[in-house]
Every structure is written in structure tokens, then in C-alpha cells.
C-alpha positions as a Markdown table, in Angstrom:
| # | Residue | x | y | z |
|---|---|---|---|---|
| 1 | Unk | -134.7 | 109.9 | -30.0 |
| 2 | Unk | -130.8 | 110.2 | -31.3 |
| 3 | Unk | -130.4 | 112.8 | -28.6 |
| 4 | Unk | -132.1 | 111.7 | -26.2 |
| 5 | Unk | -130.4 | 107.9 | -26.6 |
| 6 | Unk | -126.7 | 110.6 | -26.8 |
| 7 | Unk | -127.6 | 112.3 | -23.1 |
| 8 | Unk | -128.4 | 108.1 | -21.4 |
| 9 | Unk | -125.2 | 107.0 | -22.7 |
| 10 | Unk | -123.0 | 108.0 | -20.2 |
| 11 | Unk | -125.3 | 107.5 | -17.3 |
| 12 | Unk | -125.5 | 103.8 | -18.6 |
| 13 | Unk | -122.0 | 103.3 | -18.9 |
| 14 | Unk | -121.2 | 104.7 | -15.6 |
| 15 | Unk | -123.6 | 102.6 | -13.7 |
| 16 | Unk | -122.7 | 99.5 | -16.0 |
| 17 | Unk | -119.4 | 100.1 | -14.4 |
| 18 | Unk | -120.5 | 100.8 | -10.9 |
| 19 | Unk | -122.7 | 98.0 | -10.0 |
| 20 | Unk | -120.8 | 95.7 | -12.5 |
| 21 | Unk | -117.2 | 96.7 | -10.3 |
| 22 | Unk | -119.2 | 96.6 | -6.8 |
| 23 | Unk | -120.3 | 93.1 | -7.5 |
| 24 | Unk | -117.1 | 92.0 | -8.8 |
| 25 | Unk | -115.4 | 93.4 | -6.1 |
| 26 | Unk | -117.8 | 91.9 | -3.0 |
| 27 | Unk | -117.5 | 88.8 | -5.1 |
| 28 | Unk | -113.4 | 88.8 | -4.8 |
| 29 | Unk | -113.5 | 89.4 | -1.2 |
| 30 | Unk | -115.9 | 86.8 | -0.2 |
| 31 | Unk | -114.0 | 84.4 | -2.5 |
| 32 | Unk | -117.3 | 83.4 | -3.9 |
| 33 | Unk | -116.0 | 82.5 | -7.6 |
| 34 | Unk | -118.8 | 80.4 | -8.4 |
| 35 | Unk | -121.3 | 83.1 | -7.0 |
| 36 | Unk | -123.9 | 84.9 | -9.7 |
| 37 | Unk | -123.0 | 87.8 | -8.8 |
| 38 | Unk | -119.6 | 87.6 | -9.3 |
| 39 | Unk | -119.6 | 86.7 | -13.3 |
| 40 | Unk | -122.9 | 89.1 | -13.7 |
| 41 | Unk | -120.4 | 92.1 | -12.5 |
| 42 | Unk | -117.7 | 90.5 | -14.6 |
| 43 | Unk | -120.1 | 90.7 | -17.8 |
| 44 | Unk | -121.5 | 94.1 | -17.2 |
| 45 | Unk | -118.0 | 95.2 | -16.6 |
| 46 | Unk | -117.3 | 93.7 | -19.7 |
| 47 | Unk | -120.3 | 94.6 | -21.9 |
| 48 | Unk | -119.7 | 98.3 | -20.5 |
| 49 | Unk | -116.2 | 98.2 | -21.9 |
| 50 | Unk | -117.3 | 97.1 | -25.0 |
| 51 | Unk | -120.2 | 99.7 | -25.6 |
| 52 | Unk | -117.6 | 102.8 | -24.7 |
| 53 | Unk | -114.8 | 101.5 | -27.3 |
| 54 | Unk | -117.4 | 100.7 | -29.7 |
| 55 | Unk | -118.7 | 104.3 | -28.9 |
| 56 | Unk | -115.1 | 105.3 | -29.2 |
| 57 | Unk | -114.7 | 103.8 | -32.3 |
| 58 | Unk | -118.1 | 105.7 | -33.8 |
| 59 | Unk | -117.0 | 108.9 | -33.1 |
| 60 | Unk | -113.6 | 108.7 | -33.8 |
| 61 | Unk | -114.1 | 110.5 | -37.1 |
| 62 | Unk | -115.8 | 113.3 | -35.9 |
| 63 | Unk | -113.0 | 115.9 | -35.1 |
| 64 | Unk | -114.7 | 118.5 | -36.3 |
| 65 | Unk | -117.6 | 117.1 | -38.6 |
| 66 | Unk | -116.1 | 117.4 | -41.2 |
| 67 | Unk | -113.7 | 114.2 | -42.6 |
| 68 | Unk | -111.0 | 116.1 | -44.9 |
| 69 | Unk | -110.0 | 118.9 | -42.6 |
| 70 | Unk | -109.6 | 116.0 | -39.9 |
| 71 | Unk | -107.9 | 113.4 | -42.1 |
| 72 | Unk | -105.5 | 116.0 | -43.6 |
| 73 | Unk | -103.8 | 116.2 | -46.9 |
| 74 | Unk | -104.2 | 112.1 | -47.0 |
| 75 | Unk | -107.9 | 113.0 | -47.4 |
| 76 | Unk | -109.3 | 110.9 | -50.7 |
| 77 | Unk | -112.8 | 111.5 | -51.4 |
| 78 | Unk | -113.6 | 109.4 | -53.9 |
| 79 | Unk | -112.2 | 106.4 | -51.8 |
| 80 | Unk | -114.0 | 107.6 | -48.8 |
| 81 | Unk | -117.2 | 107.6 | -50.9 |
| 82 | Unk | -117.2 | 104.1 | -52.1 |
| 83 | Unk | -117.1 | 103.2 | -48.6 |
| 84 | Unk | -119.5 | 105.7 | -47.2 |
| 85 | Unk | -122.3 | 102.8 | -47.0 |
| 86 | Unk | -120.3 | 100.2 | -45.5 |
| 87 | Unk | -121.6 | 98.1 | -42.6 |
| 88 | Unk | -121.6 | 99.4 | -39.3 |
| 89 | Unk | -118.7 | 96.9 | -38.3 |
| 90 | Unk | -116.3 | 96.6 | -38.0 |
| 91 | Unk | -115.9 | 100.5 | -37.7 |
| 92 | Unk | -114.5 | 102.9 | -39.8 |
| 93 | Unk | -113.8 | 106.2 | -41.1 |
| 94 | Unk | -111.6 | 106.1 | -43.7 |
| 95 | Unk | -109.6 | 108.9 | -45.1 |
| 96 | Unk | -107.6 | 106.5 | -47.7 |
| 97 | Unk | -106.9 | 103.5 | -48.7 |
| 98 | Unk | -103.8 | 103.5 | -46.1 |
| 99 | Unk | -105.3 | 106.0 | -43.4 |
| 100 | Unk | -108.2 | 105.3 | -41.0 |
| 101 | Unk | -108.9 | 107.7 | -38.1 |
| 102 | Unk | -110.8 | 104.5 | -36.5 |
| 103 | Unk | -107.7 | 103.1 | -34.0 |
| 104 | Unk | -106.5 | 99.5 | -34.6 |
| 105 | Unk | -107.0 | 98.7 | -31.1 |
| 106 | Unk | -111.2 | 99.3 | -30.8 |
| 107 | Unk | -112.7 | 96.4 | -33.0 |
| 108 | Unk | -110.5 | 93.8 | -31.4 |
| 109 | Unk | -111.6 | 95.4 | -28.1 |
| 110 | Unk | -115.4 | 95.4 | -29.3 |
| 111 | Unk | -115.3 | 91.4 | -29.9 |
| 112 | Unk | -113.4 | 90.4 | -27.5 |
| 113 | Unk | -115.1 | 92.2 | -24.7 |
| 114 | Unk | -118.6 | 91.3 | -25.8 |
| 115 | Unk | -117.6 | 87.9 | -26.1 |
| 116 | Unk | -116.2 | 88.0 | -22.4 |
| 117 | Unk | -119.3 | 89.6 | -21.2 |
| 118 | Unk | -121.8 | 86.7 | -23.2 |
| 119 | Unk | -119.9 | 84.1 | -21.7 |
| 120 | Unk | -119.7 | 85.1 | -18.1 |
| 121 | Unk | -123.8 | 86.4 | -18.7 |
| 122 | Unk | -123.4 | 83.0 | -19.4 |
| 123 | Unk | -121.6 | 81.7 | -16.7 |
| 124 | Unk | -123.8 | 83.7 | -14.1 |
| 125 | Unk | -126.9 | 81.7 | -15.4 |
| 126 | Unk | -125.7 | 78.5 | -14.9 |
| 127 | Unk | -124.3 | 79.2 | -11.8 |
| 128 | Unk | -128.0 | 81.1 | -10.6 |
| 129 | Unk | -129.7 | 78.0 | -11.6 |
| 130 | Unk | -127.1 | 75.7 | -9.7 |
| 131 | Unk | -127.8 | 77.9 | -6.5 |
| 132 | Unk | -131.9 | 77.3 | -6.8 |
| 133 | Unk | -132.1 | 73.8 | -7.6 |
| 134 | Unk | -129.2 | 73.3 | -4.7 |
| 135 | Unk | -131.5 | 75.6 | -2.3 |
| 136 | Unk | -135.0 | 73.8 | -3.5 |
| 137 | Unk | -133.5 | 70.3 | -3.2 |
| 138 | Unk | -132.1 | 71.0 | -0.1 |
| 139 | Unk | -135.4 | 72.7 | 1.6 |
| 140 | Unk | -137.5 | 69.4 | -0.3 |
| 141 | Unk | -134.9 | 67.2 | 2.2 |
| 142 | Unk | -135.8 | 69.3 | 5.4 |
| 143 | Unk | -132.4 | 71.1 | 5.6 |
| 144 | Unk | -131.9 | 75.3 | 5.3 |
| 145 | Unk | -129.5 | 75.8 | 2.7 |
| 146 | Unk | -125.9 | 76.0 | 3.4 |
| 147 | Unk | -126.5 | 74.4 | 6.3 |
| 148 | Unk | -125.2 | 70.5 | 6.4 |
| 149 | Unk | -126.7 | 67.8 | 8.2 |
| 150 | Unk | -124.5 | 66.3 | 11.2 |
């Protein structure tokens, strides 16, 4: 199931960032900032982002599967095997207690990002919901949507 979960990763991201970059990008040139569409593409954009630098930040320790010939001489295994169970974030893969082949820039890029793409998921609801009650109260009043009465 690991493998199988490895070979859909990159098909997911890429069309996370397809259809999330295609709606952003119809949603920019129709000037529609309050469409659904827009803020979905925003958050799959976003949530996309996330999952590669998280996925980044997983395999950052893997230069060659094995830790001390990738850390170096600032290898210290006893230090790295105290923290051999720690939680999966924020992400690690220590080599010391100065050294961590995890960059500094991926679990601030994790959070922020999926709290982007929550919020605009977010946003896109609200504003999905706005659109059908406008649509439904204005088809209960005899008018088409997006069409005003004289």
C-alpha cells in the first residue's frame, strides 16, 4: 500500500497544481474574486504546496538510506537514537544536536500553506453557499440569476 500510495503521489500533486492553477487563473481574468472557484484553486494550490514540502521534508534524510554516511563526521548516534521515535512533526532527521538534514524553511512552509489552503477551502464555502441561496432567492422572486429587474 506504501508503494502503491509512493507511485499516486506525483500524479496528485501535479493535478492539485493543474486544476488548482487553471481555476485560479480563469478566476483572475474574469475578475471574479468572490467566485468559488477562485479560492478552491487558491486552496488546492495551496494544500499542494504544502503536501510536496512536507514530502520534501520526509525524505530529506534519505541521501542514501543510510543517516551517518549522509550527515557526515557530525553524525551522533546516540543523539539520533533518542529521537528516533519522535512525532512526525514537525519533521526531522537529526544528525546532532546542532545538525538537521531537515531544511529550516519546510515546517514553516508546511503550516503556513495548509493554513492558507483551510482558510480559502474555507472561503470557497461560504462564498458557494452565497451563490445558491442568491440564485434560489432570486428564481423564488421570478427573476434568472444575474439578471436584474428594470
Amino acid at each position: 500500500m506504501f508503494i502503491l500510495a509512493l507511485i499516486a503521489f506525483p500524479f496528485a500533486l501535479l493535478a492539485g497544481f493543474g486544476h488548482g492553477g487553471r481555476l485560479v487563473l480563469r478566476g483572475i481574468r474574469a475578475g471574479a474574486w468572490s467566485a468559488p472557484g477562485l479560492w478552491g484553486g487558491i486552496g488546492l494550490l495551496a494544500g499542494s504546496g504544502a503536501a510536496l514540502a512536507f514530502a520534501y521534508g520526509m525524505f530529506a534524510g534519505f541521501g542514501g538510506l543510510d543517516r551517518s554516511e549522509t550527515c557526515g563526521a557530525s553524525y551522533d548516534s546516540k543523539f539520533a537514537g533518542e529521537h528516533d521515535g519522535d512525532p512526525l512533526f514537525p519533521l526531522h532527521s537529526w544528525c546532532g544536536a546542532t545538525h538537521d538534514l531537515v531544511p529550516s524553511w519546510v515546517n514553516p512552509s508546511v503550516i503556513s500553506l495548509t493554513a492558507l489552503s483551510v482558510v480559502s477551502l474555507g472561503v470557497a464555502a461560504v462564498t458557494g453557499v452565497a451563490r445558491i441561496t442568491r440564485t434560489w432567492a432570486a428564481r423564488r422572486a421570478g427573476h434568472s440569476p444575474g439578471v436584474h429587474a428594470p
